[in-house]
C-alpha positions as CSV (number, residue, x, y, z in Angstrom):
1,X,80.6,38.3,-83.2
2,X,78.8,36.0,-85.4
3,X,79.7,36.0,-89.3
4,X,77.9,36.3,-92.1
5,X,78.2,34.9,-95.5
6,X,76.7,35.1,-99.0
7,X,75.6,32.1,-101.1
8,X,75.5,32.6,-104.7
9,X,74.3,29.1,-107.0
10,X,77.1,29.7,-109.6
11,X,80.5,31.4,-108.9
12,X,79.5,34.0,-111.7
13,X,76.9,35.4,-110.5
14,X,79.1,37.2,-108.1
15,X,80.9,39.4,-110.8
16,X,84.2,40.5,-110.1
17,X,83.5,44.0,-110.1
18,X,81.0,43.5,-107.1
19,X,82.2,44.1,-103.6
20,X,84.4,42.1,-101.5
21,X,82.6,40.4,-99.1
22,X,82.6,36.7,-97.8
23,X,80.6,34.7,-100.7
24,X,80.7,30.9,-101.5
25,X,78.6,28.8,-103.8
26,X,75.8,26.7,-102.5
27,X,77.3,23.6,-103.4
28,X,80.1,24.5,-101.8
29,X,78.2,25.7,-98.6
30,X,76.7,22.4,-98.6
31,X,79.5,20.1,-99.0
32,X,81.4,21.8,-96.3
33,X,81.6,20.8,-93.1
34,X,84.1,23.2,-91.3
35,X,81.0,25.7,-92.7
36,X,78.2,23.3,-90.9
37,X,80.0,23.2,-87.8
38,X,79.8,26.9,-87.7
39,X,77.2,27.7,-84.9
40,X,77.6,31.3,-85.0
41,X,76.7,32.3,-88.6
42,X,74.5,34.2,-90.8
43,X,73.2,33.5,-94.0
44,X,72.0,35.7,-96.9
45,X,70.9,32.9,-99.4
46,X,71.0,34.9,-103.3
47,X,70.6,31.3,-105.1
48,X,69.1,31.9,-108.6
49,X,65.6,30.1,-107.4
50,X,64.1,28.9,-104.2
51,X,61.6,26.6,-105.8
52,X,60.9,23.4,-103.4
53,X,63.7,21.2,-103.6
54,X,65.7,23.2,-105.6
55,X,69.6,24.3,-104.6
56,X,68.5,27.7,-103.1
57,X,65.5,25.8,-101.4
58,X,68.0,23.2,-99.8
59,X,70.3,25.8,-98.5
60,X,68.0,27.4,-96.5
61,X,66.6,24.4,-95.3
62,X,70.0,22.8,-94.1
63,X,71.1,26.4,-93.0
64,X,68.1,26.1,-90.3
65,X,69.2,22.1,-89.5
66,X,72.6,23.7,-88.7
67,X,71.2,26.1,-86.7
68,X,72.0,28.9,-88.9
69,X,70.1,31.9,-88.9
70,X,69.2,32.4,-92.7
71,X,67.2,34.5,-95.1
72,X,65.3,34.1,-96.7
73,X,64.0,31.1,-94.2
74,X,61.9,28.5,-95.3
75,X,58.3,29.9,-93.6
76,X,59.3,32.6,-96.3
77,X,59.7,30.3,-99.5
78,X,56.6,28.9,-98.4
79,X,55.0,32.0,-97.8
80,X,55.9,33.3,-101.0
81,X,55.3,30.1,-103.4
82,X,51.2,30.7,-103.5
83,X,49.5,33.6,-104.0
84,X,46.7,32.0,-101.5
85,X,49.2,31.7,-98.6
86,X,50.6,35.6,-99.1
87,X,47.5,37.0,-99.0
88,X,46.6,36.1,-95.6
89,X,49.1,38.3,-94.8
90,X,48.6,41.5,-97.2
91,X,45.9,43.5,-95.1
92,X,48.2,45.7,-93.6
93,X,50.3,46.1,-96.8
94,X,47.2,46.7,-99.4
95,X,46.3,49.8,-96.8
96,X,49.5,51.2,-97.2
97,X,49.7,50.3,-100.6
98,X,46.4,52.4,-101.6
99,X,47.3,55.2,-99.5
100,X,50.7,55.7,-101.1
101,X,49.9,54.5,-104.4
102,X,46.8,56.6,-104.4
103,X,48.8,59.7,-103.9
104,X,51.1,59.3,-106.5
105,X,50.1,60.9,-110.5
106,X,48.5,59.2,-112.5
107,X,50.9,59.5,-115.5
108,X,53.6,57.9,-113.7
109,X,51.9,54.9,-113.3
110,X,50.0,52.5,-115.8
111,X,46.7,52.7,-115.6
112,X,46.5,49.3,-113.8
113,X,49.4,47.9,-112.7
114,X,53.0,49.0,-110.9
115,X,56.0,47.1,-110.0
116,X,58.4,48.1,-107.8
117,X,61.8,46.5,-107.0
118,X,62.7,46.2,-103.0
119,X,66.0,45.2,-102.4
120,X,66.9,44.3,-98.6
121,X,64.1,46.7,-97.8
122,X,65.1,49.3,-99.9
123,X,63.5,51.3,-103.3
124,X,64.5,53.6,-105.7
125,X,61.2,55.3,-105.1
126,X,61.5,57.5,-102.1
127,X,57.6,57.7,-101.4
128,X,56.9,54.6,-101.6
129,X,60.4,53.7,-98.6
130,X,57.6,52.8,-96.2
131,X,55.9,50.4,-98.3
132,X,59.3,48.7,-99.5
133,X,60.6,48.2,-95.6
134,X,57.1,46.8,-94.2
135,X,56.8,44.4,-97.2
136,X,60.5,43.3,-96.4
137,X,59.7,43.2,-93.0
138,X,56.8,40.8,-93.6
139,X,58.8,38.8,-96.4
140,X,62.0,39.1,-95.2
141,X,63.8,37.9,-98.7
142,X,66.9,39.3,-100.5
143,X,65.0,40.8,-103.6
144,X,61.7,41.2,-104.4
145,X,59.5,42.2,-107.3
146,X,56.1,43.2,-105.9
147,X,53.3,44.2,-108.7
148,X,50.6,46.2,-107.2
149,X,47.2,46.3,-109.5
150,X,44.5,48.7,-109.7
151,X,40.7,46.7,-109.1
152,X,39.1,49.9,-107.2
153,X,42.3,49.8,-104.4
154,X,45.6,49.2,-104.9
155,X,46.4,45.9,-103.8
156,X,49.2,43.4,-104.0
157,X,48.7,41.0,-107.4
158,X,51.9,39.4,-106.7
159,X,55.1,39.1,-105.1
160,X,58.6,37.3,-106.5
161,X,61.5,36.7,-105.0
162,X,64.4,37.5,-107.4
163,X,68.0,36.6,-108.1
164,X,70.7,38.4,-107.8
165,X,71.4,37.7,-111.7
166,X,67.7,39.5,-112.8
167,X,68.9,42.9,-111.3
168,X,70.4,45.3,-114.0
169,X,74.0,46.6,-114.2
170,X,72.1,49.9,-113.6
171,X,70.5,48.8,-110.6
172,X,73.8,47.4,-109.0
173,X,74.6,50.2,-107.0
174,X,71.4,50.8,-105.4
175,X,71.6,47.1,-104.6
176,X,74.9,46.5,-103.0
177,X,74.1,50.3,-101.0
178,X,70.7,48.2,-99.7
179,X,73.0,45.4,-99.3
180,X,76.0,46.9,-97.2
181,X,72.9,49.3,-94.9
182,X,71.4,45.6,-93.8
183,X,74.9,44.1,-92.8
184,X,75.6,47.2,-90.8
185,X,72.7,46.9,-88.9
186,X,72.4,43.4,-88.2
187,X,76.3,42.2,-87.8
188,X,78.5,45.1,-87.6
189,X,77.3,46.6,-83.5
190,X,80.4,47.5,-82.0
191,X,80.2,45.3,-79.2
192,X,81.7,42.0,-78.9
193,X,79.5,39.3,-78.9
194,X,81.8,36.2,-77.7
195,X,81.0,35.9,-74.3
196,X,77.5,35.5,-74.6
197,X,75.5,32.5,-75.5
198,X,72.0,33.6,-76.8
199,X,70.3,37.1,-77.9
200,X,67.2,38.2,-76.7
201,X,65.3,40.7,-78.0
202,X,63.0,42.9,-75.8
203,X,60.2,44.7,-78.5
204,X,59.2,48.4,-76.1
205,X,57.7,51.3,-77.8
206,X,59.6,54.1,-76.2
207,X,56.5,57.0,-77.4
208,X,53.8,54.4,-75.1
209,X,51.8,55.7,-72.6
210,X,51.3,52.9,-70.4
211,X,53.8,50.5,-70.7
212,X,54.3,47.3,-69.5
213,X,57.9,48.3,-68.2
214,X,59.5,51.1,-67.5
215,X,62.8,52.4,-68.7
216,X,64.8,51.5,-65.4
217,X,62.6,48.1,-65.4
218,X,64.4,47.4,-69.4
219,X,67.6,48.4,-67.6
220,X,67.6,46.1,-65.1
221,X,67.0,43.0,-67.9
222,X,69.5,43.8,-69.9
223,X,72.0,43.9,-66.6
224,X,70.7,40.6,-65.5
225,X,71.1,39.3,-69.1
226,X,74.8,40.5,-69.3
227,X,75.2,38.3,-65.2
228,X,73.6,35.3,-67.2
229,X,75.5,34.9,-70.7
230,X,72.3,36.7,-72.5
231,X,72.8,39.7,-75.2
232,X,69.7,41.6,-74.0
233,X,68.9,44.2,-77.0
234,X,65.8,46.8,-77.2
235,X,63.9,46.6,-80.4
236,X,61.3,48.9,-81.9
237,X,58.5,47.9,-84.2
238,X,61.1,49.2,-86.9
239,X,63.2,46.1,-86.5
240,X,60.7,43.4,-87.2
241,X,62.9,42.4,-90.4
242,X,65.8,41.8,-87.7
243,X,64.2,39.2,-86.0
244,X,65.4,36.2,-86.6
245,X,68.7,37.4,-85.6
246,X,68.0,36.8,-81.5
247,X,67.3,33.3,-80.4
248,X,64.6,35.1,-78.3
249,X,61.7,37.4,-78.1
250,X,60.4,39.0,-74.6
251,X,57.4,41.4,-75.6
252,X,57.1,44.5,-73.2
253,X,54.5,46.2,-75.3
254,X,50.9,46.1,-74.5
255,X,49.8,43.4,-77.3
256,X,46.6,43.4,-78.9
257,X,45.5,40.8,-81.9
258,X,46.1,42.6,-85.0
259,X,48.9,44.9,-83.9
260,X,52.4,44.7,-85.1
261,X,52.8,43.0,-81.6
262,X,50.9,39.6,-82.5
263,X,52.8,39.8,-85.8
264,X,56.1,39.7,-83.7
265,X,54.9,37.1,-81.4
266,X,53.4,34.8,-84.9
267,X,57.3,35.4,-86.4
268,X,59.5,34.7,-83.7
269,X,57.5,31.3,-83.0
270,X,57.2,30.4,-86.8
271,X,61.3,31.0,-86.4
272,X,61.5,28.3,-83.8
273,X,62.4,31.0,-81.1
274,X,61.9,31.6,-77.5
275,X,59.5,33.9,-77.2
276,X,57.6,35.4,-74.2
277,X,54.3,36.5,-74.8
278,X,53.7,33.6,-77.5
279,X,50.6,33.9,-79.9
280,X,48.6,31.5,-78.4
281,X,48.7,33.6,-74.8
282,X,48.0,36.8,-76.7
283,X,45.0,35.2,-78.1
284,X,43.5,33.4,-75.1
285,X,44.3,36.2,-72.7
286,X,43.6,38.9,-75.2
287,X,39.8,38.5,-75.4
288,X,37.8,38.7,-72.7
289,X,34.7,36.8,-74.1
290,X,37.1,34.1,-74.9
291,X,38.4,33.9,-71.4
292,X,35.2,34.1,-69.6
293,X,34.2,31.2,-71.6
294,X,37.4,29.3,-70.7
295,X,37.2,30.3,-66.6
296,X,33.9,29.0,-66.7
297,X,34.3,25.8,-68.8
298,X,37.1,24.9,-66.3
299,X,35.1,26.1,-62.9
300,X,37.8,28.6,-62.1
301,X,35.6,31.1,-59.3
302,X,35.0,33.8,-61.1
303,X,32.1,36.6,-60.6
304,X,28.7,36.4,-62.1
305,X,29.6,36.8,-65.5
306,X,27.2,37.1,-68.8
307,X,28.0,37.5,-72.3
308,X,26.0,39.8,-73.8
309,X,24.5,40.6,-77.2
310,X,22.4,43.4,-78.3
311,X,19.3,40.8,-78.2
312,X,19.6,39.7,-74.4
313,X,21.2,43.3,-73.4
314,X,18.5,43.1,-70.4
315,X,19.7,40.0,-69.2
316,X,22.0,41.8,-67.3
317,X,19.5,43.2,-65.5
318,X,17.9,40.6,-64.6
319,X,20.8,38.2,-63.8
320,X,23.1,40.2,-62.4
321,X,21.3,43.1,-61.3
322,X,22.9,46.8,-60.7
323,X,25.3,47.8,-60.0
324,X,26.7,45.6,-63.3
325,X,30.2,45.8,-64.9
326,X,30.3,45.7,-68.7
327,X,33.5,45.5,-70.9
328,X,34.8,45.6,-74.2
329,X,36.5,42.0,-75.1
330,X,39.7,43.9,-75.8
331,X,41.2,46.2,-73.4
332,X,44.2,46.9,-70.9
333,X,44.7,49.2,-68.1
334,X,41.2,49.9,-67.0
335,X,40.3,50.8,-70.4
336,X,37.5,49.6,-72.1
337,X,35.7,48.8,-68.4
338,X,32.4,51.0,-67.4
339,X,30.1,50.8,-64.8
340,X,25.9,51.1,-65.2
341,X,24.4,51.9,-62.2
342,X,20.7,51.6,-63.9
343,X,18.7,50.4,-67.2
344,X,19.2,54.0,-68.5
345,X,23.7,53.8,-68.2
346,X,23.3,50.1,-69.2
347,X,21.5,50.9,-72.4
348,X,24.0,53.9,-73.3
349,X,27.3,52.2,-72.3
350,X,26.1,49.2,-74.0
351,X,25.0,51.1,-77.5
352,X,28.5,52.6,-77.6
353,X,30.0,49.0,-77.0
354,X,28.3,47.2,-79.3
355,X,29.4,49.7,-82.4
356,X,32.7,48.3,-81.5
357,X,32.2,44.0,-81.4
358,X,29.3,42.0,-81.4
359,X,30.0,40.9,-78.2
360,X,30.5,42.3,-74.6
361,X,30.9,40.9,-71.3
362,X,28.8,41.7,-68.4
363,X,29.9,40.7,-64.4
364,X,28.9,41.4,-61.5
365,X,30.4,44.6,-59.6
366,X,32.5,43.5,-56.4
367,X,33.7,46.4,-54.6
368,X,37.4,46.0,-52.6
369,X,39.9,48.3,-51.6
370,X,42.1,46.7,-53.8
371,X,42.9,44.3,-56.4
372,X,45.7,41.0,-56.0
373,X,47.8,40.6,-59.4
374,X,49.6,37.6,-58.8
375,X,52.6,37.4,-61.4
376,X,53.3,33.8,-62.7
377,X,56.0,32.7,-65.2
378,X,56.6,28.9,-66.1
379,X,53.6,28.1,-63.7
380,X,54.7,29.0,-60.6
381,X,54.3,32.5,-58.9
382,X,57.2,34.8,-59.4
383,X,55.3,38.0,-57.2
384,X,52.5,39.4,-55.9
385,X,51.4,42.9,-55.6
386,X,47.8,44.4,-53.7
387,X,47.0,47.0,-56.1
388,X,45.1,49.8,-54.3
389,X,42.0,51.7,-56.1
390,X,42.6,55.6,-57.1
391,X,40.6,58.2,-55.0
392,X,37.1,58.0,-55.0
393,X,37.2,55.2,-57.7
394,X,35.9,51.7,-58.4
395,X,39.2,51.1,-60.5
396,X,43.0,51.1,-60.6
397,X,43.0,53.6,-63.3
398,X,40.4,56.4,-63.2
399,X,40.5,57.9,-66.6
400,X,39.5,61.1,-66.8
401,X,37.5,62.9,-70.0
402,X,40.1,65.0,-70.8
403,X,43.3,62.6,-71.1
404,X,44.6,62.4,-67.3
405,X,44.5,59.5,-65.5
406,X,44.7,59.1,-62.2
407,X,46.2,55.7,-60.4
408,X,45.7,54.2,-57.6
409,X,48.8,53.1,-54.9
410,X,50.5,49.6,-54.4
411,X,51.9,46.7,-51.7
412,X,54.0,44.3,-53.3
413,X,54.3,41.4,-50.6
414,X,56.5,38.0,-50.8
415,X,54.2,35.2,-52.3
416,X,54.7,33.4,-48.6
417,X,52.8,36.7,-47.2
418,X,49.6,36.1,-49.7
419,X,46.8,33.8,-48.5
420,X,47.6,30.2,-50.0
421,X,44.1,30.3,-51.5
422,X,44.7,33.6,-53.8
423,X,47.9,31.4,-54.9
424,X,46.3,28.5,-55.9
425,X,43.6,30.3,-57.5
426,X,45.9,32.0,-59.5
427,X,47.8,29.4,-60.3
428,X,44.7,27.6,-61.6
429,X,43.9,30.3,-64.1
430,X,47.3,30.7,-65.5
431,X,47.9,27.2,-66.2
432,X,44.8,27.4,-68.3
433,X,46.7,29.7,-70.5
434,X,49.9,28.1,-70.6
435,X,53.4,28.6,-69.6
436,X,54.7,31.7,-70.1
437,X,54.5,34.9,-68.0
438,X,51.1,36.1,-67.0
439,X,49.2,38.9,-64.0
440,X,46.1,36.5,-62.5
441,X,43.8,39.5,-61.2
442,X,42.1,38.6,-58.1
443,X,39.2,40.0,-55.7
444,X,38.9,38.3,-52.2
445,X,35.3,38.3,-51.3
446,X,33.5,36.5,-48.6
447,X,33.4,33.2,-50.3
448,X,37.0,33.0,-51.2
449,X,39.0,34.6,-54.2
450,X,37.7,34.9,-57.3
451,X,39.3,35.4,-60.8
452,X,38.6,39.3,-62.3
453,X,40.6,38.2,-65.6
454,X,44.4,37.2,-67.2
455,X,46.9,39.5,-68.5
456,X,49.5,38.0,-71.1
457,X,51.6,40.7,-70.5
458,X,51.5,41.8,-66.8
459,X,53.2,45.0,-65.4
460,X,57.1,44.3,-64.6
461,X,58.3,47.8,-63.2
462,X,61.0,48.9,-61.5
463,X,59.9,50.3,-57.9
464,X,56.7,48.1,-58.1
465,X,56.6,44.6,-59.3
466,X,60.3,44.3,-57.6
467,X,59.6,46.1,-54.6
468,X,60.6,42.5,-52.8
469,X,62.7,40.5,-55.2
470,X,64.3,43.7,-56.5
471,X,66.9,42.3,-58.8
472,X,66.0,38.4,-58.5
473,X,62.7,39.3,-60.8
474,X,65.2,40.4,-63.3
475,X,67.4,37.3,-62.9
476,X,64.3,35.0,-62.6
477,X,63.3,36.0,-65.9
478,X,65.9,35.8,-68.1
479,X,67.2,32.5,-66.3
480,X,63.7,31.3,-67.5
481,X,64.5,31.9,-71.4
482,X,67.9,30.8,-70.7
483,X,66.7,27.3,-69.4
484,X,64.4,27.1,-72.3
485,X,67.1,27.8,-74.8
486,X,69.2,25.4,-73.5
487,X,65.9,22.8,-73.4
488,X,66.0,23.9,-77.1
489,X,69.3,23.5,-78.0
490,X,69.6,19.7,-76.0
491,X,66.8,18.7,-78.4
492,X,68.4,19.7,-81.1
């Protein structure tokens, strides 16, 4: 089990009345080598500043040299030492911020300003808990004092990281309480951690419709993880403040660009981890507009294909012709996808698309029984699957106008058992994207296969994607982030 340990700038600061736990100074911390060849430890750094170059600052940074896993991390200092940088990433909190803040009396609050005080994620204001753990979660630092001000919202006018030494006598309790909940959860599991070399974390959203994996699919990772050396562990968005505790993130939750999702993907590679789907696949694969673009720049067969705005709507029409496809740029499962069959459905689907983005895709309707997803991780093809088109349906997915869906069947077939062509195709497409774990949807037609789009977060379920490899597509993947870690670690 790894250990943790505190670091306090002067001895004290840590008052003898304050619990036991393991505590050192930061000189000492960085003087000591026995502590630097630690490889399994866990910092918590309550130096009395973090200003760049200072003592606080250089323990964090050397913590991450030694491979330490330490909070508050570096990305945070920086994060946290302009106004300009934080606010890039306030959006989420100012909405909460209002809508709490906006609730609350008015005579409890000055007329233009609040502070609050969030310690390890915690408050003394039990309203306002949300707000405190999703601020932590996005600055994940010991204390912080965040002052809210009143300019027609509530918004976030600043945020400072305190020490240890600024909280109160009063406030004590309430601190070492937040203090003690945060160690439970991250370092005191009652499992022994000895025997395995890296964690991985696997964010799921157990309440999701249509998820990426199913429950026996997550069950079979963390199985294979256990064969391999890998501490496979199921995360919720909840845990985003955990992290940087794992040495790995694998992302079976339908992403989307401003979700909590791409904020998981943007931490865990801004922590220097392994992470599977990365931002920069979210992004490309994300948007359809964007990978239209890219399929065509590249000459990857594709159909006929036409991005549309409300000024060349008809184009459509007259390039294409009917029946014609359009599609929102963001969508997943056969959402987001409608079909026109004349100028009249063209004009209506598109009026109701464009209220939602400037910009929608247009291709050409190919009719086949079924569509190829051709799974590839690390650039090559890990499995293939034919999947079939529901009853009396053009798609996968019919969704129906009151909720239901109704799906079409499956053949998953060995990759030797696909035509080479689809392959190659596929191939082609995902290297475009990069190298991580992608679904290349395919049509055959006539004149070969052609590319329908790229998923960065492809179906891996138990009964269906490992109808052939059954548990080697469990072992393949994890041996995947286990070959990258090591990569990682040899270049460290």
């Amino acid at each position: 089990m790894a250990e943790h340990l505190l670091l306090v700038e002067q001895s004290g600061d840590w008052k003898p009345g304050f619990p036991h736990l393991p505590v050192v100074t930061a000189r000492d911390y960085l003087a000591s080598s026995e502590l630097a060849s630690k490889r399994e430890l866990r910092v918590i750094n309550l130096c009395r500043s973090y200003r760049y170059l200072s003592l606080g600052y250089y323990c964090s940074l050397l913590a991450e040299a030694r491979g330490h896993k330490v909070v508050p991390a570096v990305r945070t200092i920086q994060e946290l030492s302009s106004r300009e940088i934080y606010d890039l990433a306030t959006e989420e909190l100012n909405v909460l911020a209002q809508r709490l803040l906006g609730r609350r009396k008015t005579g409890a609050l000055t007329p233009t300003a609040y502070e609050l005080t969030i310690c390890f994620g915690q408050c003394d204001v039990k309203e306002l808990q949300p707000l405190a753990r999703l601020i932590f979660e996005t600055f994940r630092c010991p204390i912080l004092r965040v002052e809210f001000r009143l300019h027609g919202t509530w918004r976030i006018g600043a945020i400072k990281a305190l020490p240890i030494t600024a909280i109160p006598p009063a406030e004590e309790d309430a601190l070492f309480a937040a203090l003690e909940g945060y160690l439970s959860k991250r370092w005191r599991q009652p499992r022994a951690r000895l025997s395995y070399r890296y964690d991985l974390a696997v964010l799921y959203d157990p309440t999701e419709e249509l998820p990426p994996s199913n429950p026996r699919a997550l069950a079979r990772f963390i199985k294979a993880g256990k064969a391999q050396g890998v501490n496979v562990e199921l995360i919720q968005r909840k845990d985003y403040s955990r992290l940087a505790e794992y040495d790995a993130l694998f992302i079976r939750e339908t992403t989307r660009i401003g979700h909590h999702t791409f904020r998981f993907a943007k931490k865990a590679d801004s922590e220097g981890m392994v992470v599977i789907d990365d931002p920069d696949s979210i992004l490309r694969c994300t948007n359809k507009v964007y990978l239209a673009e890219l399929l065509a720049a590249h000459r990857i067969p594709r159909p006929k294909t036409l991005i549309l705005r409300k000024e060349n709507l008809l184009d459509a029409e007259a390039q294409i012709g009917y029946p014609v496809v359009l599609k929102i740029p963001e969508g997943s499962f056969s959402r987001g996808v409608y079909k026109a069959d004349d100028r009249s459905s063209l004009t209506r689907i598109a009026g109701r698309l464009f209220k939602a983005s400037d910009l929608i895709l247009a291709q050409e309707f190919l009719y086949t029984p079924f569509d190829w997803r051709i799974g590839v991780l690390g650039r090559q093809p890990l499995y293939a699957c034919k999947y079939l088109m529901s009853r009396d349906h053009w798609q996968v997915i019919k969704h129906e106008g009151d909720g239901r869906r109704v799906e079409g069947g499956f053949d998953t077939l060995p990759i030797a058992a696909v035509p080479p062509a689809v392959i190659r195709t596929a191939l082609k497409a995902a290297d475009l994207i990069g190298d991580g774990l992608y679904g290349v949807d395919l049509k055959e037609t006539p004149s070969g296969p052609v590319v329908i789009e790229v998923n960065d977060n492809p179906n891996l379920d138990a009964g269906v994607e490992d109808r052939v490899l059954g548990e080697a597509l469990y072992d393949r993947l994890i041996a995947e982030f286990v070959q990258r870690l090591d990569r990682q670690r040899g270049a460290r």
